[in-house]
VOPAGU-2260 file (C-alpha; in pm, 1 decimal, decimal comma):
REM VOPAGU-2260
SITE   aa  ch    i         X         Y         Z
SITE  UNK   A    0    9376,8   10029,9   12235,1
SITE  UNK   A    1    9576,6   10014,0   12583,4
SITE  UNK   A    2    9264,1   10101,2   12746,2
SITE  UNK   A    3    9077,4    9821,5   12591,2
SITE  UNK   A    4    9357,5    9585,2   12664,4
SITE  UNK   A    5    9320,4    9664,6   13020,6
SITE  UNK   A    6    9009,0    9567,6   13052,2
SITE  UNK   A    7    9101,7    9188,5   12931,3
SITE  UNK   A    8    9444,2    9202,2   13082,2
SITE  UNK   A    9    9452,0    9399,4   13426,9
SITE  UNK   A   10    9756,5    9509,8   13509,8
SITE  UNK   A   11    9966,0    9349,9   13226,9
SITE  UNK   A   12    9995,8    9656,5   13023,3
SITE  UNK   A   13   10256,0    9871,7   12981,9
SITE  UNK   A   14   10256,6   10200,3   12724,6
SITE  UNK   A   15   10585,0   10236,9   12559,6
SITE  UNK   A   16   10829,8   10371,8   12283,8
SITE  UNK   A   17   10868,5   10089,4   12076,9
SITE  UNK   A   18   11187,5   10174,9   12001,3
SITE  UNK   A   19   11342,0   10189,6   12376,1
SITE  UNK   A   20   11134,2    9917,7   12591,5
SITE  UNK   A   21   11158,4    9884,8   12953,9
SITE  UNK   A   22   11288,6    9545,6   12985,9
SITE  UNK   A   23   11609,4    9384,6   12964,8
SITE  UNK   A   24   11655,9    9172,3   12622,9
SITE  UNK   A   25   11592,9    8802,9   12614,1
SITE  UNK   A   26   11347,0    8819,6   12897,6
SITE  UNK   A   27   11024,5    8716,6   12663,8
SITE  UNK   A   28   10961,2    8381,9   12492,9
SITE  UNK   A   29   10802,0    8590,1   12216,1
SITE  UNK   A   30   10746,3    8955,6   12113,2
SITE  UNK   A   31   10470,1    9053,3   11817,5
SITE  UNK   A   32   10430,9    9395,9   11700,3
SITE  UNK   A   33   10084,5    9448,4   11552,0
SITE  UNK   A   34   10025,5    9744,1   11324,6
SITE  UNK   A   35   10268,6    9961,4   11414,5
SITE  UNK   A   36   10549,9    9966,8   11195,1
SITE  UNK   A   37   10302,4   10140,3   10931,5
SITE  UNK   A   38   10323,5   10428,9   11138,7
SITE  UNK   A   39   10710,9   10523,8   11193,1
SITE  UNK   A   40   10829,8   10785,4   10968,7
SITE  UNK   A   41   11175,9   10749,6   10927,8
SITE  UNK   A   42   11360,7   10370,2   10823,2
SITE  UNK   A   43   11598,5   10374,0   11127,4
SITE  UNK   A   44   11310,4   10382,2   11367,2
SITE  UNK   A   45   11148,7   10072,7   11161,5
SITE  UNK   A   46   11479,1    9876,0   11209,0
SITE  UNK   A   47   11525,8    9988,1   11582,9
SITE  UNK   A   48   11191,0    9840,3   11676,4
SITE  UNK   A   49   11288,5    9546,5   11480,6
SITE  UNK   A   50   11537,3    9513,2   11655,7
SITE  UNK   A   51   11449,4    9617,5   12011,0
SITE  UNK   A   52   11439,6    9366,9   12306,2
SITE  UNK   A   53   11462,7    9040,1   12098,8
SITE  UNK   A   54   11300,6    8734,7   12244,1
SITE  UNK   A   55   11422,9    8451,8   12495,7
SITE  UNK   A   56   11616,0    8223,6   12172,9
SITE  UNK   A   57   11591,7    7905,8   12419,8
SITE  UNK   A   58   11205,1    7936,3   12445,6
SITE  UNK   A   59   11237,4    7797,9   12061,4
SITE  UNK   A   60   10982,6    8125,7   11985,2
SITE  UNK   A   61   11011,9    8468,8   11790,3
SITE  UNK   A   62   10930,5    8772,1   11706,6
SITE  UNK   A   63   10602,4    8879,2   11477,5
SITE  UNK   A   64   10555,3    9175,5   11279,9
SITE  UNK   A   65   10253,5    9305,6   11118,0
SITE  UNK   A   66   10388,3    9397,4   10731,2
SITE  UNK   A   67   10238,3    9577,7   10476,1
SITE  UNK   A   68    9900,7    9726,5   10632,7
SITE  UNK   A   69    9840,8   10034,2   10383,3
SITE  UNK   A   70    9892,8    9811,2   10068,7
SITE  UNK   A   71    9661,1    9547,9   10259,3
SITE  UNK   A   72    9351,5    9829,0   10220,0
SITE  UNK   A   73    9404,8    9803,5    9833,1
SITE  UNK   A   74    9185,7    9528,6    9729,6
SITE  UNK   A   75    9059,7    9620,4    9404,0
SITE  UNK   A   76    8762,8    9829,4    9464,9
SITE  UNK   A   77    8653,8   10140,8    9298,5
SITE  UNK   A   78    8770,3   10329,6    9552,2
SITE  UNK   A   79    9096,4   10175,0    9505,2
SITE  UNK   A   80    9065,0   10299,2    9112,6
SITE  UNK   A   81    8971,7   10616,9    9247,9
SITE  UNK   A   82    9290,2   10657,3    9486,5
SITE  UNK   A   83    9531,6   10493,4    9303,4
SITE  UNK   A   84    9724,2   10791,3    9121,2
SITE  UNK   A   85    9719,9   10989,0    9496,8
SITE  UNK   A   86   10062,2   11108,2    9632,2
SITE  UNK   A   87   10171,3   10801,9    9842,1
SITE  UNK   A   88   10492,0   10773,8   10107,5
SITE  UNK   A   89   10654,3   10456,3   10104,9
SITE  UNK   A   90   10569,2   10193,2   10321,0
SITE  UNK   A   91   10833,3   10173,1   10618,4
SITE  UNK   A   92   10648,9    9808,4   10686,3
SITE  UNK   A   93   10692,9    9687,7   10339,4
SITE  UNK   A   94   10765,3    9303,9   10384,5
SITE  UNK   A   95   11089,4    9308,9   10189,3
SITE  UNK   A   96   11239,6    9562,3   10380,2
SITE  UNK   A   97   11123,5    9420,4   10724,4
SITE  UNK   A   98   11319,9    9142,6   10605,0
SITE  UNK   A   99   11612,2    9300,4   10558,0
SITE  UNK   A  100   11634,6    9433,3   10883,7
SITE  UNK   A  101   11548,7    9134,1   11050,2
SITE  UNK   A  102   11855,2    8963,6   10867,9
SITE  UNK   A  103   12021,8    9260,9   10956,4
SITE  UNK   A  104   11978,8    9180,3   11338,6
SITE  UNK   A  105   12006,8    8772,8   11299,4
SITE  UNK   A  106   11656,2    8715,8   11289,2
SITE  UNK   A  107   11555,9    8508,9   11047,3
SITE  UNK   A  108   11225,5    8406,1   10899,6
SITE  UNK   A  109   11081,0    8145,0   11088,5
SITE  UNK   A  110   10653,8    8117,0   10920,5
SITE  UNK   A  111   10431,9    8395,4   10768,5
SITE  UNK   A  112   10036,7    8385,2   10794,8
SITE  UNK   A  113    9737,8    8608,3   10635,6
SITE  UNK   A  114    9441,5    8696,2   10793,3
SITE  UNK   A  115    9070,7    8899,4   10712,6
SITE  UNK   A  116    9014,8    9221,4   10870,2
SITE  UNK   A  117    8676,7    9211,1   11005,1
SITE  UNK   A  118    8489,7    9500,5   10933,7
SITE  UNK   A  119    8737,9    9692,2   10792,8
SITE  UNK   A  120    8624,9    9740,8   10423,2
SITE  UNK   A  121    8541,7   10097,8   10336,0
SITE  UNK   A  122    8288,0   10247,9   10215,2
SITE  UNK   A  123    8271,0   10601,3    9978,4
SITE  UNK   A  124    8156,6   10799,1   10209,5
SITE  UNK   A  125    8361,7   10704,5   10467,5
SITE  UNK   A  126    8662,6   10722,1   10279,8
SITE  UNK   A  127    8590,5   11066,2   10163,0
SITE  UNK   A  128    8549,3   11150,1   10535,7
SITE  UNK   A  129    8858,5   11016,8   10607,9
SITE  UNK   A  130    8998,2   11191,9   10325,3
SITE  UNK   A  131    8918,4   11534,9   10461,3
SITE  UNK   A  132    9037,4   11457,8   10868,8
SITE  UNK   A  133    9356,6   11389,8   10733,3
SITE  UNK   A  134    9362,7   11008,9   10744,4
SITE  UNK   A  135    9548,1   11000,7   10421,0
SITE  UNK   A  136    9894,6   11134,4   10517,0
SITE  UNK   A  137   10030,2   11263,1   10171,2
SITE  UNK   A  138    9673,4   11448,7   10109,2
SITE  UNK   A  139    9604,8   11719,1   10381,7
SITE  UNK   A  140    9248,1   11834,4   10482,5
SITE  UNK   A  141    9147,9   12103,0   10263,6
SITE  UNK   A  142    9400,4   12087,2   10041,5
SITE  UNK   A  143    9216,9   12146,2    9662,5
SITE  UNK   A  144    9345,3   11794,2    9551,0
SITE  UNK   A  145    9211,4   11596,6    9886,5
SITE  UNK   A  146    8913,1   11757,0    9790,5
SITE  UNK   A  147    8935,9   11615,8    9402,1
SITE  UNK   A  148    8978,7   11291,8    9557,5
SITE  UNK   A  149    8691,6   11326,4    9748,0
SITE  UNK   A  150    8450,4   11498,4    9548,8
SITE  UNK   A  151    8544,1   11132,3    9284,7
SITE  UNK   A  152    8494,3   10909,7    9572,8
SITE  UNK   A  153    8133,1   11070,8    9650,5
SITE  UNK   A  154    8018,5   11033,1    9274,2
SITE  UNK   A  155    8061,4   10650,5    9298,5
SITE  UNK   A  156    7748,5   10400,3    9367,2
SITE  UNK   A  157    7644,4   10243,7    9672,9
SITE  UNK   A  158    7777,6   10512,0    9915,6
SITE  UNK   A  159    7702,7   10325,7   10238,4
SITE  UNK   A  160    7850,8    9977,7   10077,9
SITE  UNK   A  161    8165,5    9903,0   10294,8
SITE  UNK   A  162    8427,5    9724,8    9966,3
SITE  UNK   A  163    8581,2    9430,8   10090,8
SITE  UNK   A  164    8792,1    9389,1   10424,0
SITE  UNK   A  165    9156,6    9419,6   10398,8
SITE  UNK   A  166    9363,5    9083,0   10417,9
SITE  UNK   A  167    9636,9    9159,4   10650,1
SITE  UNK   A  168    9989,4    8996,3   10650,0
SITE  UNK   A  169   10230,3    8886,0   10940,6
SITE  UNK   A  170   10563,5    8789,1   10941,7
SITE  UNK   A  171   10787,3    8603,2   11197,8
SITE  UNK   A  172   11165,5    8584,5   11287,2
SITE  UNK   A  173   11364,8    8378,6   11526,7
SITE  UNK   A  174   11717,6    8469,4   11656,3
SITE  UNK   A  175   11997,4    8269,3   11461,0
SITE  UNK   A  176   12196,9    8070,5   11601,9
């Protein structure tokens, strides 16, 4: 993704931990995190990059997360049907508790938007592919019940179909005060 960036924005990127940035706080007029707090394992490091390097309050702007991505890829497929009683972790980007630690850091919600992946919607055989590389954290490649999973997912029709794209969700915080 940061090499892709490059290409449209020479120079302008920077590859960082998210939960220690290299600038000084306040020096943004806004700051968006897109599809990342889905990936952090553990709930402090969610509400550290929350938290980190809060945007310029005077530029009248915020900060915008990207909430609940996993349960976004649930849109009532058969695939969904055929996932649904797999071993999930919880989501450290569910919207509720990105709340809460914005509130915790006097951020509060400012707007909230939806938008279509493009693309995005999976297909059975892709998801069964996925399945076995690991994609699914809680169901490890070769492990007899990622192979269940998969084994249901290739019985279903239309193998090639991609289901419908995830809606994705966004939420955004100013700085009280």
């Amino acid at each position: 993704m940061a090499r892709m960036a490059a290409v449209r924005l020479p120079g302008a990127i920077v590859l960082a931990d998210g939960r220690a940035l290299p600038f000084p706080d306040a020096v943004f007029d806004a700051v968006t995190s897109v599809w990342l707090l889905h990936l952090l394992d553990r709930p402090e490091d969610v509400r550290t990059v929350v938290a980190e390097r809060p945007p310029n309050p005077e530029a009248g702007r915020g900060v915008g997360l990207h909430v609940d991505k996993a349960a976004a890829h649930d849109v009532g497929s058969d695939i969904d049907a055929v996932l649904a009683p797999r071993p999930r972790r919880p989501a450290p980007d569910a919207a509720p508790l990105v709340e809460s630690y914005a509130a915790a850091h006097l951020l509060r919600p400012a707007g909230q938007a939806r938008f279509p992946g493009r693309g995005q919607g999976r297909s059975p055989r892709h998801t069964a592919a996925d399945l076995r590389r690991g994609w699914f954290t809680r169901l490890p490649p070769g492990d007899p019940l990622t192979e269940r999973f998969a084994e249901r997912l290739e019985k279903l029709p239309d193998q090639e179909l991609p289901r419908p794209d995830p809606v994705f969700s966004v939420r955004s915080f100013r700085k009280a005060g």
